[in-house]
N, C-alpha and C positions, 0 to 999 in steps of 0.2 A: 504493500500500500504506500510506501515513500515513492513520492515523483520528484522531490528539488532537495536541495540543500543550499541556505547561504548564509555562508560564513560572515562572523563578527568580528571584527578587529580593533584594538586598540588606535586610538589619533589624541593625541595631543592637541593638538589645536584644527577645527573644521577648515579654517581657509585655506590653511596649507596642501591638507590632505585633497580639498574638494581643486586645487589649483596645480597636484600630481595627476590626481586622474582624471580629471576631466581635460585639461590644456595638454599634459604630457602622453598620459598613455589613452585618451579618449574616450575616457568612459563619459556616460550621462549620468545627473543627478533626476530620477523620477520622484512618484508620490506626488498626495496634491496637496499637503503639511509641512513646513519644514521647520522641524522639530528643533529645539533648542538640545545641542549636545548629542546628536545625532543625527546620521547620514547614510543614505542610502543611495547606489550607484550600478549602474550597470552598462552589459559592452553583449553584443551578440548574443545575449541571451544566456546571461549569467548576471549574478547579480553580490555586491558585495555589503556586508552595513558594517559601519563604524560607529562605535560609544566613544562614548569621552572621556580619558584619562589625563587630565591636567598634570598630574604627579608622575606619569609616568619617562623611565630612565631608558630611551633607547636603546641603552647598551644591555640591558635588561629585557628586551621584549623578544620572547620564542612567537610570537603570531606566523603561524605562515598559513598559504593557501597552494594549493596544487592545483591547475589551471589548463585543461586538455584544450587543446588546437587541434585544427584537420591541418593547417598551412605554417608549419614551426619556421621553415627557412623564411619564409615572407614576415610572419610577427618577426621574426630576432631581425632580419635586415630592415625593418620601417622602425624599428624601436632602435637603432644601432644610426638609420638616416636622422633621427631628430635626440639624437647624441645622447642619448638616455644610458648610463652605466648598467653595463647585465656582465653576469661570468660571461665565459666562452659556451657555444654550441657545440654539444658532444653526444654522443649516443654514450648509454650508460650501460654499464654488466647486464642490468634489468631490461634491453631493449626501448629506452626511450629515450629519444632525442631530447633534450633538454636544455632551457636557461634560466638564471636567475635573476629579480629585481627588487632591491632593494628599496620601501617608500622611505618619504621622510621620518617613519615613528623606528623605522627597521621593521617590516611585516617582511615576511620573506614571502615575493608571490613569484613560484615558480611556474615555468610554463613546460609542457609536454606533449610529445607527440608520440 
């Protein structure tokens, strides 16, 4: 009976986070409320929210998401064209092409094909 899953992640501060993924990696902000200290956001049919952790220490934050592609080379070279910091593109032990990108709070959102 599960059809979706969307993950929550930690943000420090909304404009920052809403000014990563909406200007950098293109997501949209939907909903017809916007919620004081919360944020929700989506990209092809995926959808991400963020709370508010004012206190929270970057260096300190495990948040990550795993994030399936059908087009891994195209995502990592348009996110590589608008100069966005990701590892290297590697296929893994596991058979999956893979990058990583680091937001502003450190969420780890990896991407996979």
């Amino acid at each position: 009976m599960l059809k979706a899953i969307h993950p929550k992640l930690p943000m420090r501060d909304k404009e920052s986070t809403k000014d990563f993924y909406i200007d950098i990696l293109g997501f949209t902000q939907f909903g017809y409320t916007d919620f004081p200290g919360y944020l929700m956001l989506q990209k092809d049919g995926i959808e991400i929210h963020f709370f508010e952790f004012t206190t929270l220490d970057p260096l300190e934050n495990y948040g990550q998401v795993y994030i399936r592609t059908n087009n891994i080379d195209g995502l990592y070279q348009e996110f590589k064209d608008k100069g966005i910091q990701c590892t290297a593109l590697e296929l893994k032990p596991w058979l999956q092409k893979e990058f990583s990108v680091l937001d502003p709070d450190h969420n780890l959102l990896t991407f996979g094909e």
